[in-house]
C-alpha positions in Angstrom: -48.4 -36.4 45.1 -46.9 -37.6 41.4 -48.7 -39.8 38.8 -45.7 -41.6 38.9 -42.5 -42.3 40.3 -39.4 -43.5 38.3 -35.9 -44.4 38.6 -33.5 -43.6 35.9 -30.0 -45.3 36.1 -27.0 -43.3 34.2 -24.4 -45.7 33.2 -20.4 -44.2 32.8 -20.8 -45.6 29.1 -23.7 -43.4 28.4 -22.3 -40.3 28.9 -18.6 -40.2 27.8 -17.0 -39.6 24.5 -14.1 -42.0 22.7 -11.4 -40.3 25.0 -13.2 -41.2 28.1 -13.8 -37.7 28.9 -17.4 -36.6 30.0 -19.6 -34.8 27.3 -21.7 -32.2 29.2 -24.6 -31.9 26.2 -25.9 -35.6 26.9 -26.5 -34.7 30.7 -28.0 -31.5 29.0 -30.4 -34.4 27.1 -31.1 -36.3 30.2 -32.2 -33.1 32.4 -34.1 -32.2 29.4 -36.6 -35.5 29.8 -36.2 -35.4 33.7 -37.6 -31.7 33.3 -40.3 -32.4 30.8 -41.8 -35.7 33.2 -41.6 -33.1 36.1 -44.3 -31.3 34.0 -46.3 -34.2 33.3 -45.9 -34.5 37.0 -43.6 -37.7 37.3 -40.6 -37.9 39.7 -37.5 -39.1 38.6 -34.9 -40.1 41.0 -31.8 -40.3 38.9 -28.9 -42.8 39.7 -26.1 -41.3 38.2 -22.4 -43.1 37.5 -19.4 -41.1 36.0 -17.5 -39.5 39.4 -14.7 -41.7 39.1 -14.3 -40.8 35.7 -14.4 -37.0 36.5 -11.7 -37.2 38.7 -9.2 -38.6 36.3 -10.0 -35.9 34.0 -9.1 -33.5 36.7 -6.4 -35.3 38.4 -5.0 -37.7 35.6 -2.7 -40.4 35.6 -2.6 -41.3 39.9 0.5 -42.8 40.9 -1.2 -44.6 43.9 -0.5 -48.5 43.5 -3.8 -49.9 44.9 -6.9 -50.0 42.7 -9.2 -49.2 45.0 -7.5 -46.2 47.1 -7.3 -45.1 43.3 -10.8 -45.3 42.2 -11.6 -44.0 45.7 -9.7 -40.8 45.4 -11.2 -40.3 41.4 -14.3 -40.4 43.1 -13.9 -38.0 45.8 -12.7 -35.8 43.2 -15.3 -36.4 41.0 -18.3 -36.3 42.6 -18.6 -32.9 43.8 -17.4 -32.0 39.4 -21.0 -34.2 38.6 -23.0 -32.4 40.5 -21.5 -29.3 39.8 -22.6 -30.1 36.2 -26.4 -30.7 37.1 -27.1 -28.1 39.5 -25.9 -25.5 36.8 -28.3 -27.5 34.1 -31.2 -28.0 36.6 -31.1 -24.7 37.9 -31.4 -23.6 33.8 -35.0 -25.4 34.3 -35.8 -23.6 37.6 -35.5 -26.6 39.3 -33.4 -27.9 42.2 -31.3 -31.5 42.5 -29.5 -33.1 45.4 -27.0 -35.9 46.2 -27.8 -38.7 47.6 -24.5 -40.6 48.8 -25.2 -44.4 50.3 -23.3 -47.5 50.7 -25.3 -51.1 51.1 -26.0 -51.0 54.6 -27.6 -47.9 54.4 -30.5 -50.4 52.4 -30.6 -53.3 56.0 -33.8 -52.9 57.5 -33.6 -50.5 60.6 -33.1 -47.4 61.3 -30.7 -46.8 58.4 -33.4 -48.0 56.0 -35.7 -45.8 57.9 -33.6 -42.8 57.2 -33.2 -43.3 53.6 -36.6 -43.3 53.4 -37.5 -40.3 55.3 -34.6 -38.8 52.8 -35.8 -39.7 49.5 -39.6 -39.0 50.8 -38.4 -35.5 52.2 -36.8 -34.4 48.9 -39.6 -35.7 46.4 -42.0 -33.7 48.5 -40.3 -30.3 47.9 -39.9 -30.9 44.6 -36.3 -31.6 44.7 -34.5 -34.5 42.2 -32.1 -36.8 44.1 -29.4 -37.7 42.2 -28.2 -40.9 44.1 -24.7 -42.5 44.0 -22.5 -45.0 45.6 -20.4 -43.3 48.5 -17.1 -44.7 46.7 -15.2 -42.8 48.7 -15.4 -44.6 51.8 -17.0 -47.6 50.9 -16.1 -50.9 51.8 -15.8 -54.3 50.3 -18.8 -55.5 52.3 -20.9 -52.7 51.8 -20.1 -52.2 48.4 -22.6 -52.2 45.6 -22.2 -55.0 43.0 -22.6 -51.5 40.8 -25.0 -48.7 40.4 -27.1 -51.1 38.7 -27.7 -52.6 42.0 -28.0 -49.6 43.8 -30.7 -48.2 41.3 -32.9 -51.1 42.2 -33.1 -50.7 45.9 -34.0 -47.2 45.7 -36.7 -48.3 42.9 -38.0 -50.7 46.0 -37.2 -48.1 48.5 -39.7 -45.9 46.9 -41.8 -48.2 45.1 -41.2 -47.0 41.8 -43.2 -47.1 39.1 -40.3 -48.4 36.5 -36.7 -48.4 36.4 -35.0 -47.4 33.5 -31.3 -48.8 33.4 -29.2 -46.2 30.5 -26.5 -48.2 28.7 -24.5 -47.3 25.3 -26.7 -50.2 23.4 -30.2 -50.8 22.4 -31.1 -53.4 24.8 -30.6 -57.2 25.6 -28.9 -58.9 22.3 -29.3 -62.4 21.6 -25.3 -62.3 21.2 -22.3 -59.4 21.0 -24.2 -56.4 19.9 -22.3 -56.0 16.6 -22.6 -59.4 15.1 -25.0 -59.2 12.1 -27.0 -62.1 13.3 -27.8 -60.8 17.2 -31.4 -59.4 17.6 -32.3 -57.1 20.0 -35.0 -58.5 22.5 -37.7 -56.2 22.7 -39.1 -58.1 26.2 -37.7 -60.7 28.7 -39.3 -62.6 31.1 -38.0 -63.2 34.5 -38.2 -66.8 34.3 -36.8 -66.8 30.7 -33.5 -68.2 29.7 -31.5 -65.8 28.0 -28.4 -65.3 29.9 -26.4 -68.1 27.6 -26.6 -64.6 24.5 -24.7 -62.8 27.5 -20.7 -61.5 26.1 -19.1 -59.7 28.1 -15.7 -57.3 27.3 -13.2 -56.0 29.3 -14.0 -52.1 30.7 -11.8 -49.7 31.6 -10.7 -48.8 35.5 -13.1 -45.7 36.1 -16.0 -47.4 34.3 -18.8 -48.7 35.5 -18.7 -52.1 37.2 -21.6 -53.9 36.0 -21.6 -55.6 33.0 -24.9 -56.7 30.3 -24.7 -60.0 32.8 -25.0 -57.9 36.0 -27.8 -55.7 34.4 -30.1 -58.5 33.0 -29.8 -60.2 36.7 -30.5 -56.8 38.2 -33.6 -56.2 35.6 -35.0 -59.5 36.4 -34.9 -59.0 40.4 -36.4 -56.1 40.1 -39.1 -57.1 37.7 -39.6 -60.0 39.9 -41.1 -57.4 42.3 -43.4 -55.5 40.1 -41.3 -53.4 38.8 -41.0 -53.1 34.8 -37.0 -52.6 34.1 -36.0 -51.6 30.9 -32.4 -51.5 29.4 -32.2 -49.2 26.6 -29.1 -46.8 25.0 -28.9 -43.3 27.1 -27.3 -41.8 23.8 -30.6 -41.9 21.7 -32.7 -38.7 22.0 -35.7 -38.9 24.7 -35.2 -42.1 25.2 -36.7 -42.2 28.8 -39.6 -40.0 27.3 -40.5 -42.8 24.9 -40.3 -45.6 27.6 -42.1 -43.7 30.2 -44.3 -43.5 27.0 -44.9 -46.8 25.9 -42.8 -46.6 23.4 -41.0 -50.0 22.1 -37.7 -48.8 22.9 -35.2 -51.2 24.5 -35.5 -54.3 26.5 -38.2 -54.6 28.7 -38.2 -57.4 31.7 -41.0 -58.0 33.1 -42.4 -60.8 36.1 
């Protein structure tokens, strides 16, 4: 039915300001170049972070002890706030989204496997953009998600995507901390090539993301592994999924 099929993964990072607090225009610049591949008829299934850091907006400081009772309620709260936010900005394009909750086991060969399936397949068919996420609120340690970086590639195998596109708040895959003066971006990675000694990491804060550069480069190279061309590139530049889905030399690109 669509030339192509793509997975776009929305990091926390990508679409807050320096106060943590969401910034509605760059989901405005993501539906954007989600709409405009729709016309060149190529599905994007978009993997979005950022619930539990809706909720604390709305709820603020919790006094709830445990970590992750805490990040579960910003979630619960949250969620509902993000898609809020997209169906008003897809409907602006005439075009319909829907939410796609799912823990790990949901991914275990069966009949929940099966049903995901039947889901995602059922909603690309009409036309409809899933917008998937982990099911924080009731998720448990076993079936969590490393982070939606992980998530994002089983629904690119689930559907047999075409690319994933993994949206950070850098360029790509540094050979060291992104603001030294003597780190270069790498413009490809191989899945067999050593770079995960350039690999810093830094602390986040409790309603970001999970996954770190370390997590996403091990993520990219699984999924490349697979036939599927993963690219890391920064969500904050303008179309950047329009130039990767492009050919464009934008990013990291791992590839088998």
């Amino acid at each position: 039915m669509y030339d192509k099929r793509i997975v776009v993964k929305v990091g926390t990072n990508v679409m807050i300001n320096k106060d943590n607090r969401i910034v509605q225009p760059i989901l405005k610049r993501l539906v954007d170049q989600v709409a405009e591949l729709y016309e060149q008829n190529i599905m994007t299934v978009l993997v979005s972070s950022g619930s539990a850091n809706a909720g604390r907006e709305i709820l603020g400081e919790s006094d709830i002890e445990n970590k992750s009772i805490r990040r579960q309620v910003y979630s619960a709260i949250g969620q509902p706030r993000m898609m809020r936010y997209y169906y008003s900005i897809f409907h602006d394009y005439g075009m319909r989204c829907a939410q796609v909750l799912a823990t790990k086991r949901d991914f275990n060969p069966g009949e929940h496997r099966k049903n995901m399936i039947n889901c995602y397949e059922g909603l690309m068919s009409e036309g409809v953009i899933p917008i998937a996420n982990e099911d924080d609120a009731v998720s448990v340690t076993h079936s969590m998600f490393s982070d939606n970086d992980e998530l994002a590639s089983l629904i690119a195998e689930l559907i047999h995507a075409d690319m994933l596109i993994i949206l950070t708040d850098i360029d790509g895959f540094y050979t060291g901390h992104p603001d030294n003066d003597d780190s270069e971006l790498l413009p490809e990675v191989r899945v067999n090539q050593k770079v995960e000694q350039f690999i810093e990491e830094t602390d986040k804060g409790e309603t970001s993301g999970r996954g770190g550069m370390g997590s996403k480069l091990k993520i990219a190279k699984n999924t490349a592994a697979k036939n599927i061309p993963t690219y890391i590139a920064n969500g904050k530049k303008d179309r950047v999924i329009l130039d990767i889905v492009a050919g464009k030399d934008v990013g990291t690109r791992i590839v088998e």
